[in-house]
TORGUKOL-355224 format. One line per field, with one value per residue (C-alpha): residue number from 0; x, y, z; residue in one letter. Coordinates in Angstrom, 2 decimals. Example, Ala and Ser with C-alpha at 12.3 -4.5 7.8 and 13.67 -1.06 7.14 Angstrom:
residues 2
seq	0	1
x	12.30	13.67
y	-4.50	-1.06
z	7.80	7.14
type	A	S
END
This chain:
residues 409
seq	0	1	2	3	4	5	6	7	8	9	10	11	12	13	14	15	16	17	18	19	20	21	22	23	24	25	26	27	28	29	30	31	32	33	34	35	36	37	38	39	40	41	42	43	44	45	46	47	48	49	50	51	52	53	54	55	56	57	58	59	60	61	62	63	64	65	66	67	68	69	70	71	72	73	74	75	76	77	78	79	80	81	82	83	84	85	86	87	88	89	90	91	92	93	94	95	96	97	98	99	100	101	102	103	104	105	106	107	108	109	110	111	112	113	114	115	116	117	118	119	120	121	122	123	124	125	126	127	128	129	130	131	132	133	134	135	136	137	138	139	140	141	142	143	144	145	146	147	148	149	150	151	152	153	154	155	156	157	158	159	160	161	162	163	164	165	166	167	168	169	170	171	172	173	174	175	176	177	178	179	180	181	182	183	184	185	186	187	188	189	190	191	192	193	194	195	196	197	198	199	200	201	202	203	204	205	206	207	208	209	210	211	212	213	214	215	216	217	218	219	220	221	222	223	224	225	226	227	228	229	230	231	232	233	234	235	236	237	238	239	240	241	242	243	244	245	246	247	248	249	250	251	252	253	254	255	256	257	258	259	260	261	262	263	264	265	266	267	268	269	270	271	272	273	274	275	276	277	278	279	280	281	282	283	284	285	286	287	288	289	290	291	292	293	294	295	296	297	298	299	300	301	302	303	304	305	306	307	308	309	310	311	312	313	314	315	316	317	318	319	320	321	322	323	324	325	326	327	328	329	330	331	332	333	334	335	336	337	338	339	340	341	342	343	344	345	346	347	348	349	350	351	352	353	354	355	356	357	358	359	360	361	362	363	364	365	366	367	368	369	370	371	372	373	374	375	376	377	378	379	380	381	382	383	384	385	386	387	388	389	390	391	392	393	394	395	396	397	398	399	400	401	402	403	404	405	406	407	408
x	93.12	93.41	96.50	93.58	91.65	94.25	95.80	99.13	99.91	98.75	100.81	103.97	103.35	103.26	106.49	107.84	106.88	106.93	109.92	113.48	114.68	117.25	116.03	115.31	111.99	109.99	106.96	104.51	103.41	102.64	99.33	99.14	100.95	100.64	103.26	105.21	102.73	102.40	99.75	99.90	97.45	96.51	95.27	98.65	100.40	103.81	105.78	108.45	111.74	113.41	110.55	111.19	114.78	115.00	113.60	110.18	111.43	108.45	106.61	104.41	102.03	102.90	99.83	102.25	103.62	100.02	98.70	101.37	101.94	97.78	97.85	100.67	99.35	96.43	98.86	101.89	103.26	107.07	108.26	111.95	115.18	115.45	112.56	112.12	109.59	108.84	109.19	112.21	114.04	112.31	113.25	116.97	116.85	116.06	118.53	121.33	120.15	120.77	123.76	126.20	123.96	124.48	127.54	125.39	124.43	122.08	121.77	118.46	118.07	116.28	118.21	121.54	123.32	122.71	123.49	127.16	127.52	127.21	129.81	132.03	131.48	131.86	135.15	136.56	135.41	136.91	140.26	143.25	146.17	144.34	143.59	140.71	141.40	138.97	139.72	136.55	136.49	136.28	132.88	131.48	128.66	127.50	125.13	124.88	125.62	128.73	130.57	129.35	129.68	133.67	133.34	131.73	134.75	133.15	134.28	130.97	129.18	132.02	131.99	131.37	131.02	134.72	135.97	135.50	135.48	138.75	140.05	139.23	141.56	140.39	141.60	140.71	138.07	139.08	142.32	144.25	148.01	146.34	144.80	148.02	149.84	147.05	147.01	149.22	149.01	146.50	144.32	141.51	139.16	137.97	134.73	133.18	129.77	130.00	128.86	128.62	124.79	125.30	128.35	127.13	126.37	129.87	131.04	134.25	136.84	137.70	138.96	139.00	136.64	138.33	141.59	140.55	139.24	142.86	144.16	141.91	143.11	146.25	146.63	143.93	141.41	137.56	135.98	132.79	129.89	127.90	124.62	122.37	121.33	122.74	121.02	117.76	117.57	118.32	120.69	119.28	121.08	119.72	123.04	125.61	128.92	127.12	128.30	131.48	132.24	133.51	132.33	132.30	132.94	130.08	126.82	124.67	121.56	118.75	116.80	114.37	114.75	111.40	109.23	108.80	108.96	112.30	114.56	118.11	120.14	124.12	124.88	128.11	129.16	129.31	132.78	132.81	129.24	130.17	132.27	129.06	128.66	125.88	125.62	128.08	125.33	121.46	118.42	115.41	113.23	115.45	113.48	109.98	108.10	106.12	109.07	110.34	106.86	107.51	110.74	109.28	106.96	109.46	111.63	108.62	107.04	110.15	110.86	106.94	107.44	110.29	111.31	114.92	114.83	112.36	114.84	117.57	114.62	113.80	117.67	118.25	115.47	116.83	119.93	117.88	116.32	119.03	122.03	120.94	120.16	123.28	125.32	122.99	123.23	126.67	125.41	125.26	128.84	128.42	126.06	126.22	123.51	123.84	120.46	118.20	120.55	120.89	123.33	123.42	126.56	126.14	128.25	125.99	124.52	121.84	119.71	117.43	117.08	115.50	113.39	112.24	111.53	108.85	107.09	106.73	105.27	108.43	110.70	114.45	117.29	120.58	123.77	127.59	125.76	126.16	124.59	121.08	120.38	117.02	116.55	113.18	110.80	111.53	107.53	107.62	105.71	107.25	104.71	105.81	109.39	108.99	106.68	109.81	112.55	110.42	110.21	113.63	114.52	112.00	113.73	117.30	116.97	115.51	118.75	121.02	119.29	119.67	123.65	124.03	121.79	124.34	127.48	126.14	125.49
y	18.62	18.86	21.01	22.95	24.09	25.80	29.08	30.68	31.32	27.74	26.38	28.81	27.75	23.68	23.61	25.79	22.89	19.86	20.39	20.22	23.60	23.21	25.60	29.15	29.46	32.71	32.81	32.21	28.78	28.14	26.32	25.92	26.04	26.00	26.61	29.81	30.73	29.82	31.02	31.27	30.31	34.21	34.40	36.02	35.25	34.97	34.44	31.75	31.92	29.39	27.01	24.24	24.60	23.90	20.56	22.33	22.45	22.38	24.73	23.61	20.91	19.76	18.48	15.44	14.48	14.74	12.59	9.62	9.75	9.30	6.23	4.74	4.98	2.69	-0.17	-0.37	1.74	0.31	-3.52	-3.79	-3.63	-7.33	-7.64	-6.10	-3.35	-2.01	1.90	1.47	0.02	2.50	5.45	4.06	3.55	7.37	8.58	6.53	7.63	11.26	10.71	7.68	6.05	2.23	2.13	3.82	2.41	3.84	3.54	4.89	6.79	9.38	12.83	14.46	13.85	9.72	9.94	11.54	9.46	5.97	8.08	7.86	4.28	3.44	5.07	3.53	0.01	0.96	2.09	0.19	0.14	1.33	4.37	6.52	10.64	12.42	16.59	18.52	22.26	25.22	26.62	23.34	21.68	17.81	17.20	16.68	13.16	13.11	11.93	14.41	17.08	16.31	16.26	20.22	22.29	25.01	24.99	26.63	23.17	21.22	22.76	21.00	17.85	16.56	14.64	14.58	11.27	11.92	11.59	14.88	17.44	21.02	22.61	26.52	26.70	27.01	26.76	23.80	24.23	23.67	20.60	19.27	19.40	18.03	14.53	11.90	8.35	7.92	9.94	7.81	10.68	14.33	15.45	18.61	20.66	21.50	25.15	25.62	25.90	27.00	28.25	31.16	30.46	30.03	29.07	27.41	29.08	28.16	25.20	24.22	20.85	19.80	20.12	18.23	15.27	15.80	14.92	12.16	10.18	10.53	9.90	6.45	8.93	8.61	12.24	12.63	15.71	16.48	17.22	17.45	20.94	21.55	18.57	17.40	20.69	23.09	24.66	24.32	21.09	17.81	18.14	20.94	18.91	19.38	22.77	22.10	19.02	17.25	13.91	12.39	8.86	9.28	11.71	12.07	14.03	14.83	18.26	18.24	14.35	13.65	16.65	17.79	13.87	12.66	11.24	10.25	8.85	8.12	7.11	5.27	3.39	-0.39	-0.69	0.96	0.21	-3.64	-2.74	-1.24	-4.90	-6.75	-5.96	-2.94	-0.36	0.05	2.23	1.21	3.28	4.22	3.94	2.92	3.14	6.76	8.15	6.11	6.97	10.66	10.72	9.57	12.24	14.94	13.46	13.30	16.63	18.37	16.70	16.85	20.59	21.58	23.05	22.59	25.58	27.47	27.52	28.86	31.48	32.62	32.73	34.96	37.19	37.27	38.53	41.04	42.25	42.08	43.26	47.00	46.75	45.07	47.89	50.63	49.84	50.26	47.69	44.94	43.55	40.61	38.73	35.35	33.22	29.60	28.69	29.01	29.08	32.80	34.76	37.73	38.91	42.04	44.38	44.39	41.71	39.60	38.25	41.58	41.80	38.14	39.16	42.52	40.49	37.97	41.04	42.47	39.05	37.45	34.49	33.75	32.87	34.13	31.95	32.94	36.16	38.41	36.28	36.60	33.14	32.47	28.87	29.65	27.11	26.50	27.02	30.72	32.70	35.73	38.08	36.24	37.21	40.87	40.48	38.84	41.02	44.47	43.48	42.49	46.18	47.96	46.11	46.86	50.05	50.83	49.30	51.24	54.49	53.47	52.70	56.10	58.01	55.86	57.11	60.72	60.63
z	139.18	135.98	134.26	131.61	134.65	136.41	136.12	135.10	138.64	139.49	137.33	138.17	142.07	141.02	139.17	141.75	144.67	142.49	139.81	140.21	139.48	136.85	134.08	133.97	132.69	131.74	133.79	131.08	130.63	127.01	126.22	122.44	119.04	115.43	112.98	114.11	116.83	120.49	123.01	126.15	129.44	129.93	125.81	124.47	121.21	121.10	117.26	118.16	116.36	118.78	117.66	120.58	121.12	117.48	117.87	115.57	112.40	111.21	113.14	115.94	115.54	111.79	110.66	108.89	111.68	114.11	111.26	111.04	114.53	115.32	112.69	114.12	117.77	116.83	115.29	117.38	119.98	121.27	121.30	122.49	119.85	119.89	117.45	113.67	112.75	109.52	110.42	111.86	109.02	106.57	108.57	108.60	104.86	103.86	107.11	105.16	101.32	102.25	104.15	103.43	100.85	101.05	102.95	105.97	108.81	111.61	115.42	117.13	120.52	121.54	122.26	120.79	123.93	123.42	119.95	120.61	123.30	121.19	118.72	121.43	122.65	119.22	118.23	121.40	120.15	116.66	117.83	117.56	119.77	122.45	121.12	123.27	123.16	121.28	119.98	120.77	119.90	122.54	122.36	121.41	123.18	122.77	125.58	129.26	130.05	131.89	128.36	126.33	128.81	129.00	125.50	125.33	125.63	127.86	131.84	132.74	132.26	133.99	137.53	140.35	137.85	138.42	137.83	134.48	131.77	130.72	127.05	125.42	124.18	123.12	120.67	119.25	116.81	113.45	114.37	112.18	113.43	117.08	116.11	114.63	117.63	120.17	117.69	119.39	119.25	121.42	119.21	117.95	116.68	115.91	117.03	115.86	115.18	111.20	112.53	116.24	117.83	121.34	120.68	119.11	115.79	114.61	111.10	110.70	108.39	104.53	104.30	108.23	107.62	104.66	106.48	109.60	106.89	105.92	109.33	110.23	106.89	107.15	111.15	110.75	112.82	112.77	112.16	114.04	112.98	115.85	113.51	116.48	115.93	112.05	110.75	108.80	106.58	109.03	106.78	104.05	103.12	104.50	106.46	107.34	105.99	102.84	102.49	102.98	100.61	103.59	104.55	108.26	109.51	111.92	111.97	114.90	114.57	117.03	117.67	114.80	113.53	114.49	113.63	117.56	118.88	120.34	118.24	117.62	115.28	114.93	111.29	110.52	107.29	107.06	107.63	111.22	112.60	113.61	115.75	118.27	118.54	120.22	124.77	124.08	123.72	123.73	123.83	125.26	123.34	120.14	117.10	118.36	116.16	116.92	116.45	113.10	112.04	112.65	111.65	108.32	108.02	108.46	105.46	103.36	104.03	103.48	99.88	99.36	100.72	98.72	102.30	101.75	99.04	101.79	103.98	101.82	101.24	104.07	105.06	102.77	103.91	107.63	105.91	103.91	107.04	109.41	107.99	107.16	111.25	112.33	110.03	111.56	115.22	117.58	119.71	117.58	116.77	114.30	112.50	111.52	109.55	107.83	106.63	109.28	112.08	112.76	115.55	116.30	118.66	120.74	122.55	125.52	127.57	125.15	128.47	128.65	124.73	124.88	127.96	126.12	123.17	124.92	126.09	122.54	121.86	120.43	121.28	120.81	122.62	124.42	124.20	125.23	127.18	124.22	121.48	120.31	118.63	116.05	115.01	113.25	111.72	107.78	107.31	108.68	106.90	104.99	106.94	110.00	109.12	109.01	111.89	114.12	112.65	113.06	116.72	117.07	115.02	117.82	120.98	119.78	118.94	122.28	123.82	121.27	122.46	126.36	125.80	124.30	127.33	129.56	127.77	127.92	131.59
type	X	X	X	X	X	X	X	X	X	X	X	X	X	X	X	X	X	X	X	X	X	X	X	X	X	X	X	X	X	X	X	X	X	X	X	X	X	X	X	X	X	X	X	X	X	X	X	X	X	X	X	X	X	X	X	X	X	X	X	X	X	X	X	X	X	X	X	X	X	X	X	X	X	X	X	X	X	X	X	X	X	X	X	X	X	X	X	X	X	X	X	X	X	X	X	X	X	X	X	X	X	X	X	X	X	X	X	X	X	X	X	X	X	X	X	X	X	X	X	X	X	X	X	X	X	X	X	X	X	X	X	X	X	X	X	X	X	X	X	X	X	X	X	X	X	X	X	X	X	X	X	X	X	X	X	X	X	X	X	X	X	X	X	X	X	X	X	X	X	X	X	X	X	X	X	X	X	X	X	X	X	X	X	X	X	X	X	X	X	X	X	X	X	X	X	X	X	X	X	X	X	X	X	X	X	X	X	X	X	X	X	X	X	X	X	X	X	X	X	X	X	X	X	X	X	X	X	X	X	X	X	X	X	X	X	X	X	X	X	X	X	X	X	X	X	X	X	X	X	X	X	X	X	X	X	X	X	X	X	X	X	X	X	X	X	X	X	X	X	X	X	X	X	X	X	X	X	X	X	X	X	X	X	X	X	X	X	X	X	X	X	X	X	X	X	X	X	X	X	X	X	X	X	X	X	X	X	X	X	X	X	X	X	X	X	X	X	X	X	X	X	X	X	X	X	X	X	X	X	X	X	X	X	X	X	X	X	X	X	X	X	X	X	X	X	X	X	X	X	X	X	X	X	X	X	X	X	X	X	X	X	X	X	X	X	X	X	X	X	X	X	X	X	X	X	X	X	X	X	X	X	X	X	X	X	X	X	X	X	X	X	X	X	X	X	X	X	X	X	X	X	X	X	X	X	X	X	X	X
END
């Protein structure tokens, strides 16, 4: 039977027989999308401002990346890494421009969790001396292989995973003394989201990034940015470390690389990448050429675009919008925004806020239980904006007014 002929609670009964139940899904099952807008089986619009995890940069269904995708399909689909193809080494080319220039060097995979987890093969392969730890941050996240998962300084993700790769130390966020005294000389590198995603939507301190460049140079460490979810304009800079005047050994980047697609990349500079030398690491499908393809698209639409200055834009608009609420509401304890990654810490419990959202017709996301987290599309529209934040204004107001008829009683 085919999946357009059945119904929503067709649908809700197959995955519910037939899928591994490892996610906590809404029970809507989404049938279309364009730009900012998603629909579901039953006819209902939804605005999206978690546009695909924030893998839809873009908005749904970029009409770029439909359109190279559909002219690549007809030419060549995938050949294996041990040949050359033309996308591939194009797509590298404008990866490295924007990031090391010359000097970089890319490796292709296909998620954020395989791209941090050839960062760490290849600062093992780099180190001297036998070097292996890595210093992760607490509240970071880097993927769900069992690497990268040791690597994400959060014990909820560990349990009943042990035991775990060993050779990361945590250290506080933001905290530079701490980091200092967890460097030993078995230290080989520093590994760190420029501003942390699931985390909460947390900026680093003044002066934190610099002084962790600081450390790595003068201790002969490799500094890794996890760029899986601040990456390829999300910001509002083609990366985040380009706020910060900082510059990393090694990038990885994922999430919206490819315009929707999956994609990965790790980027390294000429003088580290030979030593991810030839049977030490692969990827089947990294770089095939859909995805190159695609991943060319969404660098040339957003120069085309001029969707780097959009999303500056439209961050300042959340601001505009949100801050009178976040000053107006008891609830709401912090708000944090860089570009168009935008949290929004409460004092309550987020999880019924997002589920009272999708029934006003609006999606976003809950991370760290109290933190309300947009990653909107930089082609929102600014009606779309007010739409989303006059929504978000009804929903949390409604909560505000609950909390204080609890207090009362």
């Amino acid at each position: 039977m085919a999946t357009a002929t059945l119904s929503t609670s067709d649908i809700l009964q197959q995955f519910e027989r037939y899928v591994v139940p490892n996610y906590i899904r809404s029970p809507i099952v989404i049938e279309r999308g364009s730009g900012s807008q998603v629909w579901d089986t039953d006819g209902n619009r939804y605005l999206d401002f978690f546009n695909g995890w924030g893998c839809n940069l873009l908005g749904h269904c970029p009409p770029t990346i439909i359109e190279a995708v559909r002219d690549q399909l007809e030419t060549l689909i995938h050949v294996p890494n041990t040949w050359h193809t033309g996308p591939q080494g194009s797509w590298a080319e404008l990866l490295c421009e924007r990031s090391f220039g010359t000097e970089g060097r890319a490796f292709f995979c296909n998620s954020g969790a395989e791209a941090n987890e050839a960062a760490i093969k290849l600062t093992r392969l780099h180190a001297k001396d036998g070097r292996y730890k890595i210093i992760t941050f607490e509240g970071g996240f880097h993927g769900r292989t069992l690497a990268t998962t040791a690597a994400s300084a959060q014990p909820k993700f560990h349990a009943g995973l042990g035991p775990l790769v060993a050779g990361f130390v945590y250290a506080p966020f933001g905290d530079l003394d701490a980091v200092v005294h967890r460097i030993d000389d078995q230290t080989a590198a520093i590994m760190i989201e420029p501003v942390q995603g699931e985390g909460g939507v947390r900026v680093p301190p003044d002066g934190f990034l610099a002084g962790l460049r600081q450390l790595a140079d003068q201790h002969g460490l490799l500094l890794i940015f996890d760029e899986v979810q601040t990456g390829c304009g999300r910001t509002g800079e083609w990366f985040g470390y380009q706020h910060f005047q900082v510059t990393p050994d090694i990038l990885t980047l994922a999430k919206a690389l490819c315009g929707g697609l999956a994609g990965a990349a790790m980027i390294t500079t000429a003088a580290i990448a030979p030593s991810l030398r030839p049977g030490m690491h692969a990827s089947t499908f990294g770089g095939n050429s859909i995805a190159a393809r695609a991943g060319i698209a969404m660098i040339e639409t957003i120069e085309r675009d001029g969707l780097l200055n959009r999303a500056k834009q439209l961050s300042a608009a959340f601001r505009k919008h949100l801050t009178p609420l976040a000053q107006e509401l008891d609830i709401v304890d912090q708000l944090r925004i860089c570009g168009l990654m935008i949290g929004l810490e409460l004092k309550i419990d987020a999880k019924p806020v997002v589920a009272e959202c999708v029934r006003h017709g609006l999606l976003i996301n809950c991370t760290q239980g109290t933190v309300l987290r947009l990653l909107p599309a930089m082609t929102l529209s600014d009606d779309e904006l007010a739409e989303g934040c006059e929504i978000l204004a009804e929903v949390l107001r409604k909560y505000q007014v609950e909390q204080i008829s609890s207090s009362i009683a």
